[in-house]
MDAnalysis code that builds the backbone (N, CA, C; Angstrom):
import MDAnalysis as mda
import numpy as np

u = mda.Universe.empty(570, n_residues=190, atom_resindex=np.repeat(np.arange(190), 3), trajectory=True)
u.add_TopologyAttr("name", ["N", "CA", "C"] * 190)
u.add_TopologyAttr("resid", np.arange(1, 191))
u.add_TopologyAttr("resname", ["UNK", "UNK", "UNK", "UNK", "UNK", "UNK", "UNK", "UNK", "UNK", "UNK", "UNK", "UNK", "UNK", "UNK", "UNK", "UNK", "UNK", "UNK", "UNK", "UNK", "UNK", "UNK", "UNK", "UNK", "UNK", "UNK", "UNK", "UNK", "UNK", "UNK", "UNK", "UNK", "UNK", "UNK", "UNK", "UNK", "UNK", "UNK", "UNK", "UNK", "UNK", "UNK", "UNK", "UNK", "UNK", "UNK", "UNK", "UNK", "UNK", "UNK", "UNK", "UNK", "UNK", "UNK", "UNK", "UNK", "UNK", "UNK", "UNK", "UNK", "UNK", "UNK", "UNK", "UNK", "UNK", "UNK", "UNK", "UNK", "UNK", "UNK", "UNK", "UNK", "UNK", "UNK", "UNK", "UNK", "UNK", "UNK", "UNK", "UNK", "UNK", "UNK", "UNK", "UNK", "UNK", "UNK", "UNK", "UNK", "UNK", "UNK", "UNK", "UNK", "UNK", "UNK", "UNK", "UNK", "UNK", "UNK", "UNK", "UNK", "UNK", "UNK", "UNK", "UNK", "UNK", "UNK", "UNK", "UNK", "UNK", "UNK", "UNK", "UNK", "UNK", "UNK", "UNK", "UNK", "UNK", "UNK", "UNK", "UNK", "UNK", "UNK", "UNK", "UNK", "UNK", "UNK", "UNK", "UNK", "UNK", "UNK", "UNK", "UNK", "UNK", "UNK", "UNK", "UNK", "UNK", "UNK", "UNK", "UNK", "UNK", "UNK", "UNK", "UNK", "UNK", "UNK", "UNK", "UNK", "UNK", "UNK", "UNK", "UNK", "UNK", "UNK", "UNK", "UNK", "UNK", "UNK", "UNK", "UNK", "UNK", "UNK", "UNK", "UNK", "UNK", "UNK", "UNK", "UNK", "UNK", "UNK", "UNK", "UNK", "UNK", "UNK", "UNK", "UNK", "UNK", "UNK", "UNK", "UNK", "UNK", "UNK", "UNK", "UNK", "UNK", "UNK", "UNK", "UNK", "UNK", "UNK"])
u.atoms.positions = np.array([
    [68.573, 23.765, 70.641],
    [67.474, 24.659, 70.404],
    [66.265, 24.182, 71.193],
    [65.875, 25.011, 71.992],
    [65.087, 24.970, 72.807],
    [63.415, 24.607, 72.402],
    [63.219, 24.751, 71.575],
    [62.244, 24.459, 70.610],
    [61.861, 23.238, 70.177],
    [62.849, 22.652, 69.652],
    [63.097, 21.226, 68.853],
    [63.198, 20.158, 69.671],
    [63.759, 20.682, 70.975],
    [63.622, 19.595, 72.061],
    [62.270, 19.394, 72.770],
    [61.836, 20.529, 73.608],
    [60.693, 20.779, 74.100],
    [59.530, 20.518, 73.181],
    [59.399, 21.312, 72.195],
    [58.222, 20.456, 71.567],
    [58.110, 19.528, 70.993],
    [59.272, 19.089, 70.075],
    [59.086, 18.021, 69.048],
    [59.810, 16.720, 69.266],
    [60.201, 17.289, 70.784],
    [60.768, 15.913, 71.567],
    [62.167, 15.503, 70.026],
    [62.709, 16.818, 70.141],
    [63.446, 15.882, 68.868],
    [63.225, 15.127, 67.990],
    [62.290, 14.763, 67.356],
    [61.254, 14.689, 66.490],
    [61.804, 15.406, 64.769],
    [61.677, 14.867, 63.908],
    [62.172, 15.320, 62.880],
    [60.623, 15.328, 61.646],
    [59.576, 15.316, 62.550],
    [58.200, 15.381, 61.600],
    [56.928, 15.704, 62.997],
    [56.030, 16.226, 62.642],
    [54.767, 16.744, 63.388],
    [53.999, 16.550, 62.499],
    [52.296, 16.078, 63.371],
    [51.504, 15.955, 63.121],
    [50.539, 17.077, 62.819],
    [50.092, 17.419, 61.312],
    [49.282, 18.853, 61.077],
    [47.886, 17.914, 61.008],
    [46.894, 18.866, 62.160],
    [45.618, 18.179, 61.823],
    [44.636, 19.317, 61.339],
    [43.941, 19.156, 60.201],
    [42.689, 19.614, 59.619],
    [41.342, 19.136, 60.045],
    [41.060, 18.448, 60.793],
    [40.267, 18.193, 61.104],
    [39.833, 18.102, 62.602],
    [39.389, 17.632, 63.476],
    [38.851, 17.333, 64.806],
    [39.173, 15.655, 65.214],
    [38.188, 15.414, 64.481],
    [38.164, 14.104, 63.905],
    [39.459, 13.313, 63.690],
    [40.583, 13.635, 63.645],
    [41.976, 13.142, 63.443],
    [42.889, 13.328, 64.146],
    [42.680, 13.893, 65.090],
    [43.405, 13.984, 66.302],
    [43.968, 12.810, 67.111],
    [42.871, 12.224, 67.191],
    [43.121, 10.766, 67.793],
    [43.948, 10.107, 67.660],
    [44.065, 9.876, 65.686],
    [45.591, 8.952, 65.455],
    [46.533, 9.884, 65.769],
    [46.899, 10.819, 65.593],
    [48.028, 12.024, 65.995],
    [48.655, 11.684, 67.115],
    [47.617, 11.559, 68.363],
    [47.737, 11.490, 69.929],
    [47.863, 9.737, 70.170],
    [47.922, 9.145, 69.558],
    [47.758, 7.545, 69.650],
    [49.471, 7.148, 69.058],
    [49.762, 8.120, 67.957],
    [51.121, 7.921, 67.026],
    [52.045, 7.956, 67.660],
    [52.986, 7.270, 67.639],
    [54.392, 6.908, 68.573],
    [55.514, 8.026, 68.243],
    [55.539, 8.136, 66.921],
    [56.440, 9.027, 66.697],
    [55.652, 10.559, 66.651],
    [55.177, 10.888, 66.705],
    [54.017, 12.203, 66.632],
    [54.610, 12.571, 68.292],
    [55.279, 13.918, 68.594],
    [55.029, 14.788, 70.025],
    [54.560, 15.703, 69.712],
    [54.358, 16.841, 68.850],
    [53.538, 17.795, 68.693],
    [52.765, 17.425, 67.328],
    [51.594, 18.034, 67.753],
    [50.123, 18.416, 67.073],
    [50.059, 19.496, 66.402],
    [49.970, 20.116, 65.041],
    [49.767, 21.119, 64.486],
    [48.428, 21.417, 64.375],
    [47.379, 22.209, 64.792],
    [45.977, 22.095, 64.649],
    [45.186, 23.379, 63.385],
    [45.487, 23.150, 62.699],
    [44.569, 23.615, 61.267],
    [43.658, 23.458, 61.319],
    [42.326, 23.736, 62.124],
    [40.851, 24.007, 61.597],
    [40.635, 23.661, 63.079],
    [38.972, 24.016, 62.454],
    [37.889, 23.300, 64.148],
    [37.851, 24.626, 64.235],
    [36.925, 24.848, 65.522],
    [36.727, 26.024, 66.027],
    [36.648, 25.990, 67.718],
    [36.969, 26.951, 68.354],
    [37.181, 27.044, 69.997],
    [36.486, 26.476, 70.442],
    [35.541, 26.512, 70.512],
    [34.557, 25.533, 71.442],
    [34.706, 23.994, 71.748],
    [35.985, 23.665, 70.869],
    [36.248, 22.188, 70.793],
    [37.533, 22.207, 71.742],
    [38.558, 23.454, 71.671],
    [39.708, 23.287, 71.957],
    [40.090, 22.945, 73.624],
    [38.863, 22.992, 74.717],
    [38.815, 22.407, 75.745],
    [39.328, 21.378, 75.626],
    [37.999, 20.579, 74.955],
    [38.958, 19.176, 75.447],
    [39.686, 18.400, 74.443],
    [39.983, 19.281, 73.215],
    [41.654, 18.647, 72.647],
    [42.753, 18.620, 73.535],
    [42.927, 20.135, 74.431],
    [43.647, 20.346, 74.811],
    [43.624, 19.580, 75.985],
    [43.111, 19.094, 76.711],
    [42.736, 17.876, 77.563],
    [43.283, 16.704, 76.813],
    [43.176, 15.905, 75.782],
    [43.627, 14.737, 75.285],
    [44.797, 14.938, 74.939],
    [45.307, 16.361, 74.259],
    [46.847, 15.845, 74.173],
    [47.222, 16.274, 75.282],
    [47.156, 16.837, 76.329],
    [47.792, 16.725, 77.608],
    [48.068, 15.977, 78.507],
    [46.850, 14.844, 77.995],
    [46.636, 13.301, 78.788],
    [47.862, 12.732, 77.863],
    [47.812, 13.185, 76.743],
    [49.090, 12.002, 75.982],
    [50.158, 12.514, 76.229],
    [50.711, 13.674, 76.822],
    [51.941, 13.963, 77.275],
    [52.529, 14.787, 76.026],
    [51.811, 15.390, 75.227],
    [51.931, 15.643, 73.839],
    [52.034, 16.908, 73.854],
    [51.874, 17.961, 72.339],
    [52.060, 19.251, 72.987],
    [51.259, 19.679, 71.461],
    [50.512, 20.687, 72.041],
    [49.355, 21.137, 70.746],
    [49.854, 22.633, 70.182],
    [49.935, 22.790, 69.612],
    [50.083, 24.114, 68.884],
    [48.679, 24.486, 68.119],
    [48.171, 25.600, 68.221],
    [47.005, 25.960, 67.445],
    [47.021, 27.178, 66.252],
    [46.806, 26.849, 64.651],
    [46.809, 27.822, 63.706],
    [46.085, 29.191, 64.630],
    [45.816, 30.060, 65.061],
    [45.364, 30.851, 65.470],
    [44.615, 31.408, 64.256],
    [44.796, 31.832, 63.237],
    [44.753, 31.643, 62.120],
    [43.406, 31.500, 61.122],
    [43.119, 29.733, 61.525],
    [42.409, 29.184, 60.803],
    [41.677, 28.351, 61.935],
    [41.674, 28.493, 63.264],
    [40.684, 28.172, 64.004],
    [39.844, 29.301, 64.062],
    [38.314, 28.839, 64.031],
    [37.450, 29.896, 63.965],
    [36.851, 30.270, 65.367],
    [37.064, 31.438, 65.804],
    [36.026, 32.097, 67.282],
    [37.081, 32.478, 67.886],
    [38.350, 32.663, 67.653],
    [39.607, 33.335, 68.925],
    [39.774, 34.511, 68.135],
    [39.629, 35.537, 68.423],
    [39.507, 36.620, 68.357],
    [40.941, 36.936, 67.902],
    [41.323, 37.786, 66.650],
    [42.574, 38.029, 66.423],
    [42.916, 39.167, 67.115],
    [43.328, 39.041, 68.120],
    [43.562, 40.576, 68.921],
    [44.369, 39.707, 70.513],
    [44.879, 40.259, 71.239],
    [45.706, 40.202, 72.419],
    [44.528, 39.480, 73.031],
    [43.024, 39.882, 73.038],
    [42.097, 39.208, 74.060],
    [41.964, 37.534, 73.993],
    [41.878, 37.741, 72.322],
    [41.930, 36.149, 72.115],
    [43.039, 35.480, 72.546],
    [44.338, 35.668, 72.323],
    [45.320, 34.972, 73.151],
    [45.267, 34.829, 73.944],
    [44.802, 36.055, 75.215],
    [44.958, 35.506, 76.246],
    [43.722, 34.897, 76.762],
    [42.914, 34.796, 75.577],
    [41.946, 33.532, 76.707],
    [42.473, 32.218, 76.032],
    [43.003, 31.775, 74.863],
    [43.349, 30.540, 74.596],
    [44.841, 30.228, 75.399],
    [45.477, 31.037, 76.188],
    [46.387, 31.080, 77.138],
    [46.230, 30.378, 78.142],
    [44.845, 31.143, 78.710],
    [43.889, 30.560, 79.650],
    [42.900, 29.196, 79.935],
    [42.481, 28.978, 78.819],
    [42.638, 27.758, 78.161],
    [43.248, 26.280, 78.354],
    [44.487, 26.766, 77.992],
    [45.754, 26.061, 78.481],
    [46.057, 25.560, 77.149],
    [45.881, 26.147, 75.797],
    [46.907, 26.249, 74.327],
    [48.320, 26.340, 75.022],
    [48.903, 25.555, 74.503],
    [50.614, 25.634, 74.723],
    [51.521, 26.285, 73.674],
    [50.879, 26.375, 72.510],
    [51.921, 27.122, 71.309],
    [50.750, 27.725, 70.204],
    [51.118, 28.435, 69.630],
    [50.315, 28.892, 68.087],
    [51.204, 28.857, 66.655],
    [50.591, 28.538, 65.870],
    [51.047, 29.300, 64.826],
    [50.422, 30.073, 64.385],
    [51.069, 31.185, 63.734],
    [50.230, 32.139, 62.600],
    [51.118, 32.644, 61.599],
    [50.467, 33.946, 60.885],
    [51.416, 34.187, 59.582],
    [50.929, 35.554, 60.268],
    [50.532, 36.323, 61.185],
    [50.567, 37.656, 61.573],
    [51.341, 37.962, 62.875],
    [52.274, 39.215, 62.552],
    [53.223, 39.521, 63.363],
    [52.805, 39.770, 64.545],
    [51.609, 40.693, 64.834],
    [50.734, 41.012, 65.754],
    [49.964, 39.588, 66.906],
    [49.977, 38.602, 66.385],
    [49.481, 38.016, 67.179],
    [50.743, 36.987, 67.796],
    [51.828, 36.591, 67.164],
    [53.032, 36.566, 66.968],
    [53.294, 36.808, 68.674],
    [53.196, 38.372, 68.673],
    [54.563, 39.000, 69.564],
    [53.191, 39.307, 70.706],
    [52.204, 39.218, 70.720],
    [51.234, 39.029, 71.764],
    [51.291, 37.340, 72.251],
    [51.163, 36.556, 71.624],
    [51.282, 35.230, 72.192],
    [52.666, 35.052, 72.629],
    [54.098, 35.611, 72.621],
    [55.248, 35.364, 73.158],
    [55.173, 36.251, 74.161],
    [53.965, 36.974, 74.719],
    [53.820, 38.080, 76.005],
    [53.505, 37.261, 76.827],
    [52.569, 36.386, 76.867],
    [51.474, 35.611, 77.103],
    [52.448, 34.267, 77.638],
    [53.503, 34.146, 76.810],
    [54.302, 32.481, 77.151],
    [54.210, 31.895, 76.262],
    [53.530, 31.919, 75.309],
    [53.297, 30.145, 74.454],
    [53.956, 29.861, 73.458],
    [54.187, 28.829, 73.101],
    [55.402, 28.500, 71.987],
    [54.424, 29.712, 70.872],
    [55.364, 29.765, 69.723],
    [55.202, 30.720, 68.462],
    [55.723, 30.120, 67.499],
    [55.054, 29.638, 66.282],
    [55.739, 29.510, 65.057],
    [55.416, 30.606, 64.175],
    [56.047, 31.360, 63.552],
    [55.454, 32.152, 62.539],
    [55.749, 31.301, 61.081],
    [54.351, 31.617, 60.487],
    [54.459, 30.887, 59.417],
    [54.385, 31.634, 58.395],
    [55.330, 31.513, 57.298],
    [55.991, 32.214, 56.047],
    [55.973, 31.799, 54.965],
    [55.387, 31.960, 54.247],
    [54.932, 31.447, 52.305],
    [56.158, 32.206, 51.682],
    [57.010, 31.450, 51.312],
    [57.868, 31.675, 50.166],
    [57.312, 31.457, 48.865],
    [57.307, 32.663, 47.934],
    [57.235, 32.739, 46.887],
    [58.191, 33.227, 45.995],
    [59.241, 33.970, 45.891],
    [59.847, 34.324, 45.472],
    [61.029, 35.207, 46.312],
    [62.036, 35.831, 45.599],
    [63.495, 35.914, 46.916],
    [63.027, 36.953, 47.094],
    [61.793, 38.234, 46.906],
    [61.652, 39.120, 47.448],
    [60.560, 38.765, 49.131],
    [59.899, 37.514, 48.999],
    [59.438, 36.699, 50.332],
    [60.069, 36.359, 50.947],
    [61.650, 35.937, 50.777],
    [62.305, 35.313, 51.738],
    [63.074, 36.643, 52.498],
    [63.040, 37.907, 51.564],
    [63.684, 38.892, 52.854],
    [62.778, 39.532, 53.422],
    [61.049, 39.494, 52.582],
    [60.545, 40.081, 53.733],
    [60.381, 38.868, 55.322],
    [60.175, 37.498, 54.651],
    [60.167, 36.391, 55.641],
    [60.919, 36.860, 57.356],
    [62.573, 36.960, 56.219],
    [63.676, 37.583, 57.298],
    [63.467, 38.759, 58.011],
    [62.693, 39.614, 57.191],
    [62.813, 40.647, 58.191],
    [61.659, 40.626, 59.348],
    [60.451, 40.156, 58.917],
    [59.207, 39.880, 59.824],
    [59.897, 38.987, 61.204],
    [60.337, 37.643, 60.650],
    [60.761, 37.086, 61.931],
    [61.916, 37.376, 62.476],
    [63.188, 37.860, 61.956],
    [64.014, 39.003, 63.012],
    [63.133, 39.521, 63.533],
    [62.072, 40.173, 63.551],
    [61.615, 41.716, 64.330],
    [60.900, 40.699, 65.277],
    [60.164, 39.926, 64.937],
    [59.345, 39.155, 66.546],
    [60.321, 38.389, 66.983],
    [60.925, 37.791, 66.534],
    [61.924, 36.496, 67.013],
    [60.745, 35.370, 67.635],
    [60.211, 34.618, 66.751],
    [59.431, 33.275, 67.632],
    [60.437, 32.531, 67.799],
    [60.034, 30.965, 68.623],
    [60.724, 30.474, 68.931],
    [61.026, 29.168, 67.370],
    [60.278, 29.441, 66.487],
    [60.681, 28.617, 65.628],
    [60.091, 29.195, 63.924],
    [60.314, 29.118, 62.679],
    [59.577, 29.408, 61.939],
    [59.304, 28.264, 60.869],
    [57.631, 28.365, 60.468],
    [57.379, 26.991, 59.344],
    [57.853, 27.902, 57.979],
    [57.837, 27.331, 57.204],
    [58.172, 27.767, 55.161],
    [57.503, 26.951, 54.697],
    [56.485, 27.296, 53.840],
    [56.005, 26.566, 52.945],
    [56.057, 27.516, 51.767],
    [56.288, 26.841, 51.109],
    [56.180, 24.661, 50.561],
    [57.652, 24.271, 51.053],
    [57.916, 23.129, 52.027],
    [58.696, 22.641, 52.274],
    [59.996, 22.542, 51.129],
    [59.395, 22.306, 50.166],
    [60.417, 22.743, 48.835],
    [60.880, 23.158, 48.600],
    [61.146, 24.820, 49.189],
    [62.035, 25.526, 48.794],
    [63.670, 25.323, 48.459],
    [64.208, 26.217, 47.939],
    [65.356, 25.694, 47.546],
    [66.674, 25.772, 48.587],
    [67.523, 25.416, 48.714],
    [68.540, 24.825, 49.474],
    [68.879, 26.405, 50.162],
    [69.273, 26.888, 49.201],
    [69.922, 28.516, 49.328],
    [68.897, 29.109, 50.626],
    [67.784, 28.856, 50.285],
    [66.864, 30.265, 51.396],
    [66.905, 29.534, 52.653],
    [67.051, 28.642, 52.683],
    [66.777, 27.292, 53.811],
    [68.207, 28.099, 54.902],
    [69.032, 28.169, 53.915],
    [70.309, 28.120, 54.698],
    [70.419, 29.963, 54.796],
    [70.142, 30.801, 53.919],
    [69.971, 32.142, 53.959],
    [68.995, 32.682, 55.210],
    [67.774, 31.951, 55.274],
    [67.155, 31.989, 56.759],
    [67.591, 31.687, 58.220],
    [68.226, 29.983, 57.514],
    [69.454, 29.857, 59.086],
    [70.151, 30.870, 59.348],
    [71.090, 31.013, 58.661],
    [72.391, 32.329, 59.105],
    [71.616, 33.641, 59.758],
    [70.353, 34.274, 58.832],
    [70.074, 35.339, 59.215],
    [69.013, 35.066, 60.711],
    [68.991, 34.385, 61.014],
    [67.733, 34.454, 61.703],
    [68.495, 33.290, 63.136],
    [68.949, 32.129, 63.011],
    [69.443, 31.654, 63.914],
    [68.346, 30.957, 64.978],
    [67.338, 30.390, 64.202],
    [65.827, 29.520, 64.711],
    [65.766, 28.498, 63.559],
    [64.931, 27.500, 64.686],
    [64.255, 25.926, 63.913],
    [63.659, 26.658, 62.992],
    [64.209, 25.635, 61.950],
    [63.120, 25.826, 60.443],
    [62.322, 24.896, 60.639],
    [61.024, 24.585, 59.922],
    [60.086, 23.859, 59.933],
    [59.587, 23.827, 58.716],
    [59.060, 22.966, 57.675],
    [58.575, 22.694, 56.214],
    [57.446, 22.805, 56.368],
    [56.633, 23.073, 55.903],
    [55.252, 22.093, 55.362],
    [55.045, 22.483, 53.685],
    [54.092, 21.570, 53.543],
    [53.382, 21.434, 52.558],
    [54.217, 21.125, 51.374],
    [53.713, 20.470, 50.164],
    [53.632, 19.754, 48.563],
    [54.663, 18.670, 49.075],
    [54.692, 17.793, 50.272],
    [55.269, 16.637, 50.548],
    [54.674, 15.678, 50.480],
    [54.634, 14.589, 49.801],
    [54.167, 13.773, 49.843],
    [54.872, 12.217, 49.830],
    [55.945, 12.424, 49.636],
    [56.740, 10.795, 49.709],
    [57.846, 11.235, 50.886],
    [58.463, 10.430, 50.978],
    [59.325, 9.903, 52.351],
    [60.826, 10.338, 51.711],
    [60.943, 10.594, 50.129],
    [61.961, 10.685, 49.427],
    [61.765, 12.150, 49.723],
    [60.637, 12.871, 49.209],
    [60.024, 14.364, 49.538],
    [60.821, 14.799, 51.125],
    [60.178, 13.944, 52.178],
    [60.688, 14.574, 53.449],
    [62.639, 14.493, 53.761],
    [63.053, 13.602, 52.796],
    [64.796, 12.982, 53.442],
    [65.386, 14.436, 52.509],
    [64.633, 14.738, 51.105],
    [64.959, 16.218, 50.546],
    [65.254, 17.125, 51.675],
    [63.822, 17.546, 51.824],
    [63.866, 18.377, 52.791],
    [64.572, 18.451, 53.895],
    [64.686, 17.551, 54.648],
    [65.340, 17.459, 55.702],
    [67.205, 18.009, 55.381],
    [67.432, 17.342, 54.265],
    [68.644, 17.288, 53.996],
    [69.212, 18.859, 53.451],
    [68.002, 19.723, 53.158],
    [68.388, 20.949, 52.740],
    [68.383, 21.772, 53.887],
    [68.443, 20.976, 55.270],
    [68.149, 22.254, 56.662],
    [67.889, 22.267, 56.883],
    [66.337, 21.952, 57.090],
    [64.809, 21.934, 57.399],
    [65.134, 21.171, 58.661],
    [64.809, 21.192, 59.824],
    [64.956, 20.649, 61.191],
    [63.690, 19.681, 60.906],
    [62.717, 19.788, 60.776],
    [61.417, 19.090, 60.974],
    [60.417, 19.869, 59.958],
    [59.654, 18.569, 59.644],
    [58.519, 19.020, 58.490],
    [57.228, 18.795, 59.787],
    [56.256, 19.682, 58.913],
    [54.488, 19.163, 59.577],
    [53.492, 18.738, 58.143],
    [53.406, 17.850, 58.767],
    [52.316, 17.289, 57.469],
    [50.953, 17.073, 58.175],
    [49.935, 16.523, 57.078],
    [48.875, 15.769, 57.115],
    [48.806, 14.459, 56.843],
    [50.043, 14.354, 56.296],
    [49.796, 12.621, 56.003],
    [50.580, 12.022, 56.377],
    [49.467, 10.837, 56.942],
    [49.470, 9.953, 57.967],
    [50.891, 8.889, 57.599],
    [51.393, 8.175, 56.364],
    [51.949, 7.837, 56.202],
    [53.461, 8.361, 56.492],
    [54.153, 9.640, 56.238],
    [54.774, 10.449, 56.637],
    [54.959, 10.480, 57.866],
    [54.392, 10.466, 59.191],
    [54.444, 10.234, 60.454],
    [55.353, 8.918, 60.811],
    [55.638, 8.334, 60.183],
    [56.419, 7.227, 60.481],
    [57.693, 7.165, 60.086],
    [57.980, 8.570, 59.603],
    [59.516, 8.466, 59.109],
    [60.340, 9.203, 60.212],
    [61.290, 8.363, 60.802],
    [61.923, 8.812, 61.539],
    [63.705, 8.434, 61.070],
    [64.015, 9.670, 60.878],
    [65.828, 9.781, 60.125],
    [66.947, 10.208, 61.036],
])
């Protein structure tokens, strides 16, 4: 999977950053190849995108929850321009405009209940990104593997992880790779 190699360098965990400010250990971390970027706002993303490019690293940006990129085709293609290498979001629309554009795509999908996991399925059948996150990494074994079959893309976890026992779960239910925030977690490599 073209995905799992290229970005996460095969990698079985990514670095989610909330802050600006935390980037640094992310891009400094041995086991860390991609950057998940949750917050900040554009005016910064120059020269992130400059430092993890110097680290040989690969940034993905919430599109989302960075503030000033315009949710519309324009904004992509100036964070295209830019030189953003991937996004995530949870809207289909910006989704299937950023895979026009080139850049990696995660669509990201909140499971709440099994009527979320078929709309999940049906949203990402219809764009096809190149990978999709689920949160809460928790979910149960069944949708993990009900998403594989139907969909045939990297799964990705995040969130309510917090121990190393938490991520070998996950992992073990399908989950290709989790993204966290914590720093401790970055060091588990299985």
């Amino acid at each position: 999977m073209d995905f799992l190699t290229k970005v996460l360098s095969n990698r079985n965990v990514a670095a989610a950053i909330r802050r600006v400010e935390d980037l640094e250990e992310a891009i400094r971390h041995p086991n860390i190849n991609a950057i998940f970027l949750l917050g900040g706002d554009i005016n910064y993303l120059p020269t992130l995108i400059k430092r993890v490019r110097a680290a040989d690293k690969v940034l993905l940006t919430h599109i989302d929850l960075v503030e000033g990129i315009g949710k519309d085709r324009a904004g992509i293609h100036l964070i295209k321009r830019m030189g953003v290498q991937g996004i995530v979001t949870t809207k289909s629309n910006l989704a299937k405009f950023a895979k026009e554009e080139g850049l990696w795509v995660v669509q990201r999908l909140f499971i709440v209940d099994s009527e979320s996991v078929k709309t999940a399925i049906r949203v990402a059948d219809n764009i096809k990104p190149h990978a999709v996150e689920v949160l809460p990494a928790t979910i149960p074994q069944y949708v993990i593997q009900e998403m594989r079959k139907s969909l045939n893309l990297p799964i990705l976890g995040g969130g309510l992880l917090k121990t190393e026992e938490d991520v070998k779960e996950a992992l073990g239910k399908g989950i290709d790779a989790i993204t966290t925030s914590l720093r401790h977690l970055w060091n588990i490599v299985l």
